[in-house]
Biopython code that builds the backbone (N, CA, C, O; Angstrom):
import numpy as np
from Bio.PDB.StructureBuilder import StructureBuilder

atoms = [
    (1, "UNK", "N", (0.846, -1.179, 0.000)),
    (1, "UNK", "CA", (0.000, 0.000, 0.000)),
    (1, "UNK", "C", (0.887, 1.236, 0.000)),
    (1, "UNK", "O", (1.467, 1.578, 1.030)),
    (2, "UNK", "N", (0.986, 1.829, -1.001)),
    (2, "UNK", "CA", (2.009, 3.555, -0.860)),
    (2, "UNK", "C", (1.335, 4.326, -0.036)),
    (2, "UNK", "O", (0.106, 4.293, 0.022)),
    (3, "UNK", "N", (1.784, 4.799, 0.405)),
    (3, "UNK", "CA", (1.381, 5.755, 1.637)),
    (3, "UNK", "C", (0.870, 7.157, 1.063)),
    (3, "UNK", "O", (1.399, 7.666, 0.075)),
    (4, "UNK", "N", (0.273, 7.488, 1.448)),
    (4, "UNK", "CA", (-0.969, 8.939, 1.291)),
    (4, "UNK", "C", (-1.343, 10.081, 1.542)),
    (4, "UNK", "O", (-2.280, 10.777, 1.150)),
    (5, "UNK", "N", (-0.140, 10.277, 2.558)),
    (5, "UNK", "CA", (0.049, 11.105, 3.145)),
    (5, "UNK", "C", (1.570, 11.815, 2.740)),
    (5, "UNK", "O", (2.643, 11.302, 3.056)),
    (6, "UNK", "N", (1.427, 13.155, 1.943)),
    (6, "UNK", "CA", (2.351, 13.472, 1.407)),
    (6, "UNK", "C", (3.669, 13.716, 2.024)),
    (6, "UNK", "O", (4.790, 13.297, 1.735)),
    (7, "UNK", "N", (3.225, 14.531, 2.980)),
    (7, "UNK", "CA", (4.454, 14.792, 4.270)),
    (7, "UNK", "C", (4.895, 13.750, 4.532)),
    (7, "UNK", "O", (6.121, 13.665, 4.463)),
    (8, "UNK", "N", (4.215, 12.677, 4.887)),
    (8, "UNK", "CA", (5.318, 11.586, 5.385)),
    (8, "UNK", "C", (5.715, 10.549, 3.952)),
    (8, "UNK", "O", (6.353, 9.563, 4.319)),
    (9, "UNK", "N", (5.530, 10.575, 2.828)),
    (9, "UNK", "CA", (5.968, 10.194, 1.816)),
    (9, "UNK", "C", (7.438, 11.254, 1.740)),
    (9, "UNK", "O", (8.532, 10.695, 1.814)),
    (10, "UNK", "N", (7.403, 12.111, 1.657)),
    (10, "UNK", "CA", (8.438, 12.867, 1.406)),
    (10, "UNK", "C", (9.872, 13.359, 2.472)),
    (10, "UNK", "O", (10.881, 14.026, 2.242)),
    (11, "UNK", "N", (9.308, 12.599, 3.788)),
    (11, "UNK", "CA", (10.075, 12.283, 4.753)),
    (11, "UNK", "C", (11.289, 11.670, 4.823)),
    (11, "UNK", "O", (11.315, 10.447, 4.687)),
    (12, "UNK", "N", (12.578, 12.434, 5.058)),
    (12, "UNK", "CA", (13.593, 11.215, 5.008)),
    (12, "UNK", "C", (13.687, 10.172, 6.525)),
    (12, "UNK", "O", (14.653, 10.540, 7.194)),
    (13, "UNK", "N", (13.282, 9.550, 6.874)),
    (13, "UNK", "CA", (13.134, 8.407, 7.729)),
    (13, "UNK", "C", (14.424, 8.301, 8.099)),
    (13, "UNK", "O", (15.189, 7.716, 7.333)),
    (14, "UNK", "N", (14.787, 8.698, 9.012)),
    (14, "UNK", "CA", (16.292, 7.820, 10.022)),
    (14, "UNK", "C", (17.552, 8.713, 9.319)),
    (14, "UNK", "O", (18.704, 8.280, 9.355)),
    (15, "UNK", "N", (17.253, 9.848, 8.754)),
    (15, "UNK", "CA", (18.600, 10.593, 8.028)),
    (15, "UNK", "C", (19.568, 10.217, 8.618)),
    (15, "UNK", "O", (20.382, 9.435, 8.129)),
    (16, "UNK", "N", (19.671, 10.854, 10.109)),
    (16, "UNK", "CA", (20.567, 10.910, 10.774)),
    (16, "UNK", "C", (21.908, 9.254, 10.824)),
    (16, "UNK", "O", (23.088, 8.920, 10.724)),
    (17, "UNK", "N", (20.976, 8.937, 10.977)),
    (17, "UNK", "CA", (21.297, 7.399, 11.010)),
    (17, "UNK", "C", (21.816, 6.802, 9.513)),
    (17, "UNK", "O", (22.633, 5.889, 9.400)),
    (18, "UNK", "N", (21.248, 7.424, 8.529)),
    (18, "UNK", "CA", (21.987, 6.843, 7.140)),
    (18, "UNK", "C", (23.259, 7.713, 6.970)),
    (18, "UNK", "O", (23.974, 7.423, 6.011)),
    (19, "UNK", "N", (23.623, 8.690, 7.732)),
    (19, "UNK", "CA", (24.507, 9.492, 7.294)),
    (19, "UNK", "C", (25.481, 9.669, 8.468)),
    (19, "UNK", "O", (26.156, 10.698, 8.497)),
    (20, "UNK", "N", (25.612, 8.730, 9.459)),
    (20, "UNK", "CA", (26.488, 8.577, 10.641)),
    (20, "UNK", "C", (27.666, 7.459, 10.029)),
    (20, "UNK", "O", (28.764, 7.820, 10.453)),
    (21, "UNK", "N", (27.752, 6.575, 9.415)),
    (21, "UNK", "CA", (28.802, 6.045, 9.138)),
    (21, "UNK", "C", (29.073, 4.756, 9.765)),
    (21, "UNK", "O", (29.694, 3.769, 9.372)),
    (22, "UNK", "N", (28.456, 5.017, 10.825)),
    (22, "UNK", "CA", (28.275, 4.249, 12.331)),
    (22, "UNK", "C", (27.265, 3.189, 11.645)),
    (22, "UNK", "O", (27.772, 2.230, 11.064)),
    (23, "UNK", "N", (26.143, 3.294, 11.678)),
    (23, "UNK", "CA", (24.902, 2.762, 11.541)),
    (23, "UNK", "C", (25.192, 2.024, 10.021)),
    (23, "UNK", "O", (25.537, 2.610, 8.995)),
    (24, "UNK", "N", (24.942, 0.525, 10.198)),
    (24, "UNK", "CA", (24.747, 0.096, 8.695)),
    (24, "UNK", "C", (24.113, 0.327, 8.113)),
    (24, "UNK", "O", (23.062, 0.262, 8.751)),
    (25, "UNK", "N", (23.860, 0.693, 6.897)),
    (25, "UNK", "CA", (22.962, 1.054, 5.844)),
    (25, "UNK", "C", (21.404, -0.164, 5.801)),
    (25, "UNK", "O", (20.233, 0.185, 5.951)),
    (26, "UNK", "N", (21.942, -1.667, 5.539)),
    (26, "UNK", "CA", (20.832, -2.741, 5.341)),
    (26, "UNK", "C", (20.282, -2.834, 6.320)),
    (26, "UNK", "O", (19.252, -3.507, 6.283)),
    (27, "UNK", "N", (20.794, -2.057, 7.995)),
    (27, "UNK", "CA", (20.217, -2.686, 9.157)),
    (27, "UNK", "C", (19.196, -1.102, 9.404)),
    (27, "UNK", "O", (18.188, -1.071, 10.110)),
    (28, "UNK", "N", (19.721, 0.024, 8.689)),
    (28, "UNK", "CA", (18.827, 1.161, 8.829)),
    (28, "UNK", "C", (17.526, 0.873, 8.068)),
    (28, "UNK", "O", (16.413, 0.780, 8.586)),
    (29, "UNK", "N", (17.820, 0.746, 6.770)),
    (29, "UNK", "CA", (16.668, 0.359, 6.024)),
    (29, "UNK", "C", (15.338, -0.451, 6.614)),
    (29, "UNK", "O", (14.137, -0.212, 6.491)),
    (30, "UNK", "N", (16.184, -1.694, 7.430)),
    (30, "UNK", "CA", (14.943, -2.359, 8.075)),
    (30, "UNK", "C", (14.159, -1.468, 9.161)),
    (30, "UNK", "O", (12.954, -1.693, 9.278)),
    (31, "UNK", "N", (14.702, -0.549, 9.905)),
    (31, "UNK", "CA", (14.570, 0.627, 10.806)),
    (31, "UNK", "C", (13.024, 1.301, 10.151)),
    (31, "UNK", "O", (11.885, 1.264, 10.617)),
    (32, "UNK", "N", (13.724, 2.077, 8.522)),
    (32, "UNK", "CA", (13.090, 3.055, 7.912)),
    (32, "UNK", "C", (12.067, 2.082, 7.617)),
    (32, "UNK", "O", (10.948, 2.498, 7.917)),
    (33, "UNK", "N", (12.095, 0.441, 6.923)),
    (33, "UNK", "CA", (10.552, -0.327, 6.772)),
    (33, "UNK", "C", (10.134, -0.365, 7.646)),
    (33, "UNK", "O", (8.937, -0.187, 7.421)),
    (34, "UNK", "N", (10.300, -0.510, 8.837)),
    (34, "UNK", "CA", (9.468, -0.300, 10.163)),
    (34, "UNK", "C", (8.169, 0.603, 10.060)),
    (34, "UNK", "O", (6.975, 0.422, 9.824)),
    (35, "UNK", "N", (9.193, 1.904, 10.422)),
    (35, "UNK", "CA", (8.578, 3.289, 10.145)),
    (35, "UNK", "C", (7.672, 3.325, 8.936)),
    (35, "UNK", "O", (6.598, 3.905, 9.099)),
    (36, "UNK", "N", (7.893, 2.869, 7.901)),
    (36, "UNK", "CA", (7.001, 2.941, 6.768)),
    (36, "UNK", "C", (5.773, 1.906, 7.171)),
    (36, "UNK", "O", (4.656, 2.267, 6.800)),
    (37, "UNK", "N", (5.854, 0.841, 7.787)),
    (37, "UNK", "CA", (5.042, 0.311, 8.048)),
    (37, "UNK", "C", (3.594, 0.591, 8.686)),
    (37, "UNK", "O", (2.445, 0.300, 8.354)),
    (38, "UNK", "N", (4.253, 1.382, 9.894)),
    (38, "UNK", "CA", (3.516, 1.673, 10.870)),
    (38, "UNK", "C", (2.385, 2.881, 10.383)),
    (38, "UNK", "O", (1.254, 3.119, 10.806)),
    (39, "UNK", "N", (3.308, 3.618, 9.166)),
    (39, "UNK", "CA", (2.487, 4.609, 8.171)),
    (39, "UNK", "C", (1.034, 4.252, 8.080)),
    (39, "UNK", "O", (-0.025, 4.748, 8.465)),
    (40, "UNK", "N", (1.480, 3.007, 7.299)),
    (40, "UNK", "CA", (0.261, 2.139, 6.137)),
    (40, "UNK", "C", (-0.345, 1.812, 7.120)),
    (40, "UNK", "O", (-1.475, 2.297, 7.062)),
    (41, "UNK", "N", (-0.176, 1.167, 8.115)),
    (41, "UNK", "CA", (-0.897, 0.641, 9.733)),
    (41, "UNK", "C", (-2.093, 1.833, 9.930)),
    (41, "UNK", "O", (-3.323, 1.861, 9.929)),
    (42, "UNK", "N", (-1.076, 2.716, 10.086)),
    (42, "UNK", "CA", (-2.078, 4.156, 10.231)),
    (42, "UNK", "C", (-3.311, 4.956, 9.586)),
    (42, "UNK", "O", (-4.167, 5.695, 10.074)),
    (43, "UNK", "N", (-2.968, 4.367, 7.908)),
    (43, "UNK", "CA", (-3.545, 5.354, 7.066)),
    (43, "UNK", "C", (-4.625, 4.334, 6.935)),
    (43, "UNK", "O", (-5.786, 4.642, 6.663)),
    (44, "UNK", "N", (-4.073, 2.679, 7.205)),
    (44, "UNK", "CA", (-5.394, 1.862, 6.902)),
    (44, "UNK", "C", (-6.280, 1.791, 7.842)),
    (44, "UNK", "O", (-7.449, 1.947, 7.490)),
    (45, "UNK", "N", (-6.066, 1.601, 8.930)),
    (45, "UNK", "CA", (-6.736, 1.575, 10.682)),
    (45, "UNK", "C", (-7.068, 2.323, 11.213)),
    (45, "UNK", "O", (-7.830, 2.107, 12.156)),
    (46, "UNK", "N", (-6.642, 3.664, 10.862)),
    (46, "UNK", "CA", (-7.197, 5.401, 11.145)),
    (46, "UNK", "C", (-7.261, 5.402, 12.037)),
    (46, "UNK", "O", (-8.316, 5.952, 12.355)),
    (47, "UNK", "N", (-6.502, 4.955, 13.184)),
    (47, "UNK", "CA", (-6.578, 5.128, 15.130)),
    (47, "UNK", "C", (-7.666, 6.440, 15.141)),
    (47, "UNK", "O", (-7.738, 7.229, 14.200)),
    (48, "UNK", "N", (-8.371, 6.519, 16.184)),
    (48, "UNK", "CA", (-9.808, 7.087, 16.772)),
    (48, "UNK", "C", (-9.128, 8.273, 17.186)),
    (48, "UNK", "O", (-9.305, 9.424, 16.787)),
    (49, "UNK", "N", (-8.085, 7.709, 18.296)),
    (49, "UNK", "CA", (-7.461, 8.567, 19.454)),
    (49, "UNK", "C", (-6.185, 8.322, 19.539)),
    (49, "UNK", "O", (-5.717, 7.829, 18.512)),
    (50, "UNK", "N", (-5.137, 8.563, 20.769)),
    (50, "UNK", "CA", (-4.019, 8.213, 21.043)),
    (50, "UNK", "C", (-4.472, 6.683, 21.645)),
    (50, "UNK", "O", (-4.151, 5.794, 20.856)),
    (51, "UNK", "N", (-4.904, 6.369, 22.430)),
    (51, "UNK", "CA", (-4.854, 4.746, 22.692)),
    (51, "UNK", "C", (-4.548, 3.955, 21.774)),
    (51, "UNK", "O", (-3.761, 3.026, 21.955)),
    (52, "UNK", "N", (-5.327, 4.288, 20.249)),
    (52, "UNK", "CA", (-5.479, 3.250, 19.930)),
    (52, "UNK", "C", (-4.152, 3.666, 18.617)),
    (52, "UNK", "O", (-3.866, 2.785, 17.806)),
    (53, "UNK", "N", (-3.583, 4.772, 18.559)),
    (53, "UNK", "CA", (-2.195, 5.007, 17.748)),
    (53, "UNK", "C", (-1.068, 4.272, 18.979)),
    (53, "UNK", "O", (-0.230, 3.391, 18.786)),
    (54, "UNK", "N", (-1.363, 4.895, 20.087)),
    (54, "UNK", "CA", (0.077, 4.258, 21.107)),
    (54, "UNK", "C", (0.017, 2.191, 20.492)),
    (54, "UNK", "O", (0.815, 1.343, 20.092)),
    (55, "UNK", "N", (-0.936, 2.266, 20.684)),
    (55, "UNK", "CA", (-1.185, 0.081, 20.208)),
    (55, "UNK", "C", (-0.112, -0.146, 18.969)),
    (55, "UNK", "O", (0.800, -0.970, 18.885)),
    (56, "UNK", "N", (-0.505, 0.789, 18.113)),
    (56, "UNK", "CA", (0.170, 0.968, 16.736)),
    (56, "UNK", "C", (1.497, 0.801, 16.963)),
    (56, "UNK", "O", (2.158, -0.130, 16.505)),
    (57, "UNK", "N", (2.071, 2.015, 17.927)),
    (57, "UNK", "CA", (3.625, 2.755, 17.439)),
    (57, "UNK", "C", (3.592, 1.539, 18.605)),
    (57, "UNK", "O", (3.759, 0.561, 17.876)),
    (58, "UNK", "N", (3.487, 1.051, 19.852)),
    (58, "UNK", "CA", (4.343, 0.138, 20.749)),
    (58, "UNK", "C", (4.587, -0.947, 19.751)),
    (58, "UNK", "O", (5.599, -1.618, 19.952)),
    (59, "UNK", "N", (3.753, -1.289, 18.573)),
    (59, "UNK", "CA", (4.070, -2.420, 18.018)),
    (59, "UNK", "C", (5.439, -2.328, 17.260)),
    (59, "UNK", "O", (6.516, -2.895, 17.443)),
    (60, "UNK", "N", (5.114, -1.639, 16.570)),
    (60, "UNK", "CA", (6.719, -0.563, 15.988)),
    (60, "UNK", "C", (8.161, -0.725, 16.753)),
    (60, "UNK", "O", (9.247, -1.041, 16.267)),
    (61, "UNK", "N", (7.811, -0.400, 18.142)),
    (61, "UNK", "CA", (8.965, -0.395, 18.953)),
    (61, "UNK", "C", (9.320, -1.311, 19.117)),
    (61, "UNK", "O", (10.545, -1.356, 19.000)),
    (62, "UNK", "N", (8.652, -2.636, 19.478)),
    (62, "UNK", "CA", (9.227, -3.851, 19.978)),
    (62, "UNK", "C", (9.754, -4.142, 18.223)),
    (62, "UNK", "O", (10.869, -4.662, 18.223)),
    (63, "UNK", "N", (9.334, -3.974, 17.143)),
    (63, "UNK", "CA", (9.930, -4.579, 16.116)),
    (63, "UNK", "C", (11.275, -3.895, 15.921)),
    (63, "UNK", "O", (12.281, -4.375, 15.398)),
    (64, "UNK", "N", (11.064, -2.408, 16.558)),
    (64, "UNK", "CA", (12.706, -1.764, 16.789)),
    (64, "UNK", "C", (13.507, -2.819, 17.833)),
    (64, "UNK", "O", (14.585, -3.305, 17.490)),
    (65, "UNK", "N", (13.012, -3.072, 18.876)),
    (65, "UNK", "CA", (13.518, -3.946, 20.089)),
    (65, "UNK", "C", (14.329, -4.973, 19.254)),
    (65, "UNK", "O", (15.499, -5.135, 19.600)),
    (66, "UNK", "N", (13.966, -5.530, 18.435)),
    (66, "UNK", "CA", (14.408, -6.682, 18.047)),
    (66, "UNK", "C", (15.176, -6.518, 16.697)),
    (66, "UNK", "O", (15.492, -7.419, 15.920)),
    (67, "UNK", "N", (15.469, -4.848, 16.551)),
    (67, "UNK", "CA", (16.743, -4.528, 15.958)),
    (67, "UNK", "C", (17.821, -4.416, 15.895)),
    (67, "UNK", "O", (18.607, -4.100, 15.003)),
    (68, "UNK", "N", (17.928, -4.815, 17.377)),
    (68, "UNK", "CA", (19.311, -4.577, 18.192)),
    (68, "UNK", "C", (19.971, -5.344, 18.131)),
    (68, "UNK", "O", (21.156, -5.018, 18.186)),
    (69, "UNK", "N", (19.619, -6.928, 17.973)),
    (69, "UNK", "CA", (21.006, -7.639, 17.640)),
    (69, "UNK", "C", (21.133, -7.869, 16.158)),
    (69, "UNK", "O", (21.850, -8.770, 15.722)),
    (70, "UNK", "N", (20.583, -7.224, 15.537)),
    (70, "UNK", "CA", (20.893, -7.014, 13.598)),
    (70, "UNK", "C", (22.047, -5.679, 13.954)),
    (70, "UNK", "O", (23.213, -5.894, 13.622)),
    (71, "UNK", "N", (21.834, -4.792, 14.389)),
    (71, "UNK", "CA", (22.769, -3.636, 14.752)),
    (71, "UNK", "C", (24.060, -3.657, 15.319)),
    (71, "UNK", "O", (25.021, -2.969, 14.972)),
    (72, "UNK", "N", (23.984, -4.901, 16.646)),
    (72, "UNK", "CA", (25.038, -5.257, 16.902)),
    (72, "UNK", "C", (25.861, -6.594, 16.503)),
    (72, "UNK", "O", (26.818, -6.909, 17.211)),
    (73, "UNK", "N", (25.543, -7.309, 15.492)),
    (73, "UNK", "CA", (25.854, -8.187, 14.620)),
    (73, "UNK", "C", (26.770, -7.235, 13.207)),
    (73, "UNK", "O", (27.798, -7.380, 12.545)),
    (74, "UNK", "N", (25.922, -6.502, 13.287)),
    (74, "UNK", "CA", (26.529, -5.437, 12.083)),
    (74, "UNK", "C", (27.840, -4.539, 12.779)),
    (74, "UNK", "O", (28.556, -3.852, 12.051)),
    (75, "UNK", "N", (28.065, -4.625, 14.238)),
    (75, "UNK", "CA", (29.193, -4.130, 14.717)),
    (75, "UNK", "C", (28.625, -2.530, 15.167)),
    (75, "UNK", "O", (29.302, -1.502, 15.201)),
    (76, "UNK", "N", (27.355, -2.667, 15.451)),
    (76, "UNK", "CA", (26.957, -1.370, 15.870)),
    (76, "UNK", "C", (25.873, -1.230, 16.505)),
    (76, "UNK", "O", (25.293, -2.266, 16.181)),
    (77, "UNK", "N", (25.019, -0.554, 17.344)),
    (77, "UNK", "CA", (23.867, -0.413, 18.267)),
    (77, "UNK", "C", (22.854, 1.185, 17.789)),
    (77, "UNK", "O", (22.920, 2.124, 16.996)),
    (78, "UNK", "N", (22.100, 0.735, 18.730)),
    (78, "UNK", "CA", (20.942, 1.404, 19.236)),
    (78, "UNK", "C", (21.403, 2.461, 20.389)),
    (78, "UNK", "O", (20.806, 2.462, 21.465)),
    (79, "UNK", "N", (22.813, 3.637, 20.062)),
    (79, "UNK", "CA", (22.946, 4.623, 20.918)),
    (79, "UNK", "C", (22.258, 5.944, 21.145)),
    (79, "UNK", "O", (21.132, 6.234, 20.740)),
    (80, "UNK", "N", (23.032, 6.669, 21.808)),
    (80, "UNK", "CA", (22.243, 8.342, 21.533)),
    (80, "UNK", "C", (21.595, 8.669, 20.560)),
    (80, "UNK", "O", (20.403, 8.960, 20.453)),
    (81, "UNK", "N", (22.791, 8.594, 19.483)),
    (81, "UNK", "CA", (22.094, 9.469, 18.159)),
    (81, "UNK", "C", (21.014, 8.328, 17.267)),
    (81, "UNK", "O", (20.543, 8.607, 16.164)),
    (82, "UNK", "N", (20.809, 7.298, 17.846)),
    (82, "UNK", "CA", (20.260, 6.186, 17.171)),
    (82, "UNK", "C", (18.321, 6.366, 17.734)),
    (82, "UNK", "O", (17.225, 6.249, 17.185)),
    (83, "UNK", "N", (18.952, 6.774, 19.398)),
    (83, "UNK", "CA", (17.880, 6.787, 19.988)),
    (83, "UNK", "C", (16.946, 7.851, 19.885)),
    (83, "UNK", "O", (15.725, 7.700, 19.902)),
    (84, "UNK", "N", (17.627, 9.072, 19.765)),
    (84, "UNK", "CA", (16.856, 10.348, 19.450)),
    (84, "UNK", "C", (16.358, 10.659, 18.070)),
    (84, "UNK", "O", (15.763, 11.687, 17.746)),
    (85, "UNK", "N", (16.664, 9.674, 17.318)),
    (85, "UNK", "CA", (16.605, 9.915, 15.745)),
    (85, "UNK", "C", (14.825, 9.236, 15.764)),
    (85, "UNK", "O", (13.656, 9.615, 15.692)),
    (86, "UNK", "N", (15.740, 7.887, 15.926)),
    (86, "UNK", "CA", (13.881, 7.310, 15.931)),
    (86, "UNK", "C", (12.642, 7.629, 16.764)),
    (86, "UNK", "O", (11.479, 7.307, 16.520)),
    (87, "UNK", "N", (13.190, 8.426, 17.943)),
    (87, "UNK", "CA", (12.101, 8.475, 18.566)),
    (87, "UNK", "C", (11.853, 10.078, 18.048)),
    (87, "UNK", "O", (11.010, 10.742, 18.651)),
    (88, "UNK", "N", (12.324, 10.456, 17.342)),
    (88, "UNK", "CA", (12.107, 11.883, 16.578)),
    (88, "UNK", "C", (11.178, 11.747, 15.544)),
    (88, "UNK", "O", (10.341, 12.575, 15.185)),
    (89, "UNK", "N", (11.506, 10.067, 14.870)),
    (89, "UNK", "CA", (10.586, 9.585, 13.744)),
    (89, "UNK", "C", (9.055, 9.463, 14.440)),
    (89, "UNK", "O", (8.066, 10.188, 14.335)),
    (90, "UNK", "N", (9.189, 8.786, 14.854)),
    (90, "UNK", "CA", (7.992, 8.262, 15.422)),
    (90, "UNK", "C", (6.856, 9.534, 16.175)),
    (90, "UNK", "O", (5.650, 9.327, 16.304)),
    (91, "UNK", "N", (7.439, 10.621, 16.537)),
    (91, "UNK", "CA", (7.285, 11.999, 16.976)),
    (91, "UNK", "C", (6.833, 12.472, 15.384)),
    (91, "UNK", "O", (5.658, 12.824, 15.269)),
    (92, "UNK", "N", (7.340, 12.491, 14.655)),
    (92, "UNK", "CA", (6.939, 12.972, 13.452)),
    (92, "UNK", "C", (5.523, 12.284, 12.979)),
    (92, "UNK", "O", (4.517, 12.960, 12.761)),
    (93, "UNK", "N", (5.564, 11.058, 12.866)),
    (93, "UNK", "CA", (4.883, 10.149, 12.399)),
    (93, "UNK", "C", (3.375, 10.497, 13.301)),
    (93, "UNK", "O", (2.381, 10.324, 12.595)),
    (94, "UNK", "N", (3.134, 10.861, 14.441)),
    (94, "UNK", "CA", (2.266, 11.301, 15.561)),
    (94, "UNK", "C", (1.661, 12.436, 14.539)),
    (94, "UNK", "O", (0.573, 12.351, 13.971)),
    (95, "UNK", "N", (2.663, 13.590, 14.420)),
    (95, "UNK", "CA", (1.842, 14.630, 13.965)),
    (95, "UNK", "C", (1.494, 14.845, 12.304)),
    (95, "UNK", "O", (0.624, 15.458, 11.685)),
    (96, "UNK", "N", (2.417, 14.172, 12.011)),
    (96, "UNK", "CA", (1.840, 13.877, 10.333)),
    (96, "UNK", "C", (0.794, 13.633, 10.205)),
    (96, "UNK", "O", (0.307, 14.119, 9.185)),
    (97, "UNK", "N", (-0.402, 12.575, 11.310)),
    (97, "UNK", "CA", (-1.216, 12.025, 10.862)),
    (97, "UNK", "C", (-2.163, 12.496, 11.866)),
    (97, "UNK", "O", (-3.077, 11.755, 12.228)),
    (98, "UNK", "N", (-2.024, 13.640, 12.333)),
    (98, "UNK", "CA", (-3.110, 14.659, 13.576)),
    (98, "UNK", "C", (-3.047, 14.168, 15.048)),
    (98, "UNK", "O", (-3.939, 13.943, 15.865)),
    (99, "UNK", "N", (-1.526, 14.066, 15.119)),
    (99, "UNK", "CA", (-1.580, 13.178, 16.789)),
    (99, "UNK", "C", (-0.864, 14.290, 17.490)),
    (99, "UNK", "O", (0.138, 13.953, 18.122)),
    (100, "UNK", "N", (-1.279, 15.856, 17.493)),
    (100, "UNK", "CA", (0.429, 16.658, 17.894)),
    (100, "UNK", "C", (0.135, 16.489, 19.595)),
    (100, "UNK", "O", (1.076, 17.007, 20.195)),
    (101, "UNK", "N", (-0.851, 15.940, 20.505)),
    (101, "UNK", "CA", (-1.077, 16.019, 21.343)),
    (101, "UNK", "C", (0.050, 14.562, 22.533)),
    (101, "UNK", "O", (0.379, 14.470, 23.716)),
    (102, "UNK", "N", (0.272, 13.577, 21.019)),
    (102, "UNK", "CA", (1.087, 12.396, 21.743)),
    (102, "UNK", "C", (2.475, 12.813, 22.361)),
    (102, "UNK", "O", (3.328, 13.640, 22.041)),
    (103, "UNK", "N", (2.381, 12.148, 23.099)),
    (103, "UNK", "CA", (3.515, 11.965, 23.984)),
    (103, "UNK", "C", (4.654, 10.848, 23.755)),
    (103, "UNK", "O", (4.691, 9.666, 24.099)),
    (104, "UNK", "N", (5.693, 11.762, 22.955)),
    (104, "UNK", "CA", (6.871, 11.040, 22.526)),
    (104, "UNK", "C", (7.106, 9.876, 23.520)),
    (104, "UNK", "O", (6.547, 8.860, 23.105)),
    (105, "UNK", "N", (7.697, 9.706, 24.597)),
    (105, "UNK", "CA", (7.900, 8.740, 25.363)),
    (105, "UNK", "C", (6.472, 7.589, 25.528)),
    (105, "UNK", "O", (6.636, 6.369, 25.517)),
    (106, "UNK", "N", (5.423, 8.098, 25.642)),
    (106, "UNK", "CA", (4.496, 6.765, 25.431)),
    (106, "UNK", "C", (4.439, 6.232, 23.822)),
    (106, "UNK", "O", (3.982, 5.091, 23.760)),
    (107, "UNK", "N", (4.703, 6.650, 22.867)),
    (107, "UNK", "CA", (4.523, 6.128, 21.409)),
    (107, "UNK", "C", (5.628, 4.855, 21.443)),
    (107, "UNK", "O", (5.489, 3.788, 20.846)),
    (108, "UNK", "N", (6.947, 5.311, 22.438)),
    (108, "UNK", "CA", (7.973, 4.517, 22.199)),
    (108, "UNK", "C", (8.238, 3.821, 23.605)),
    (108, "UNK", "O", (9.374, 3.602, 24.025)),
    (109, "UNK", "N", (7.125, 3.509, 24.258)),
    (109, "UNK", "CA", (7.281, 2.989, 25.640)),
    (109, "UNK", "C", (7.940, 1.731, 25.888)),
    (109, "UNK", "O", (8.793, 1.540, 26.754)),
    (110, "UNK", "N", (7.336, 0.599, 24.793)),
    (110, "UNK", "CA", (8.448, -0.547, 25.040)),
    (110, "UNK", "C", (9.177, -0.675, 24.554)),
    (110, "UNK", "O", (9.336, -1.680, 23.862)),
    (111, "UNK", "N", (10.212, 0.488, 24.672)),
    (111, "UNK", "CA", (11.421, 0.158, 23.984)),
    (111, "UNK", "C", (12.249, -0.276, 25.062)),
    (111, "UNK", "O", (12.036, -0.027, 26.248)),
    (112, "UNK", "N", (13.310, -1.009, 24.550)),
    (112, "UNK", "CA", (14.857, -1.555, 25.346)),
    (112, "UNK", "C", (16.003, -1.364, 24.698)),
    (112, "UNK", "O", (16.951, -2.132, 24.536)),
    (113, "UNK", "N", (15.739, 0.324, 24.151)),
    (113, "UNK", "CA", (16.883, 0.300, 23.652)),
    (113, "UNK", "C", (17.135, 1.800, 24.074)),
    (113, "UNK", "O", (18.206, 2.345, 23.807)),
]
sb = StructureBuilder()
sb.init_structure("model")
sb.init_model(0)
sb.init_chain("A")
sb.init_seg("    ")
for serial, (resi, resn, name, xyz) in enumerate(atoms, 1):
    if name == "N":
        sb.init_residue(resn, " ", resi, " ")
    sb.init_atom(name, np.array(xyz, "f"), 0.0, 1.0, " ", f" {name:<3s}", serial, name[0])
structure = sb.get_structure()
């Protein structure tokens, strides 16, 4: 499903992270399909409210959760600039789609990283 929402079509997803040097490229990508995922999740399921977007993005996170040993297999992690990037995405991804009221830290609550 291409996504429909122009702003976040035209979004670069995880810049920071493709352009650190640090971060593998094939293990970002799976990062940025994440994020694209959770789009289409969105645009098809049209969450009501925040409850039912937080359901959405926690799902997101744990599939981030379980990025971490692709990252550190690749000789690299889920640090600072790794951590503020995505949870910047996912912050974006909130208000792209009329959520400016969410709360960055609950969108990305189960994270372990």
């Amino acid at each position: 499903m291409p996504i429909g929402n122009q702003q976040v079509s035209a979004h670069p997803f995880l810049r920071a992270l493709y352009r650190s040097g640090y971060h593998p490229d094939h293990v970002v990508d799976r990062g940025r399909a994440v994020l694209l995922a959770l789009c289409e999740r969105i645009e098809r399921e049209r969450p009501a409210g925040l409850p039912e977007l937080y359901a959405l993005t926690h799902a997101a996170t744990e599939e981030f959760n379980d990025l971490q040993a692709a990252f550190e297999e690749a000789g690299s992690e889920i640090e600072t600039v790794a951590r503020e990037e995505i949870a910047g995405d996912f912050d974006f991804v909130a208000r792209a789609y009329g959520f400016p009221d969410a709360d960055v830290e609950e969108l990305i609550a189960p994270r372990d990283w």
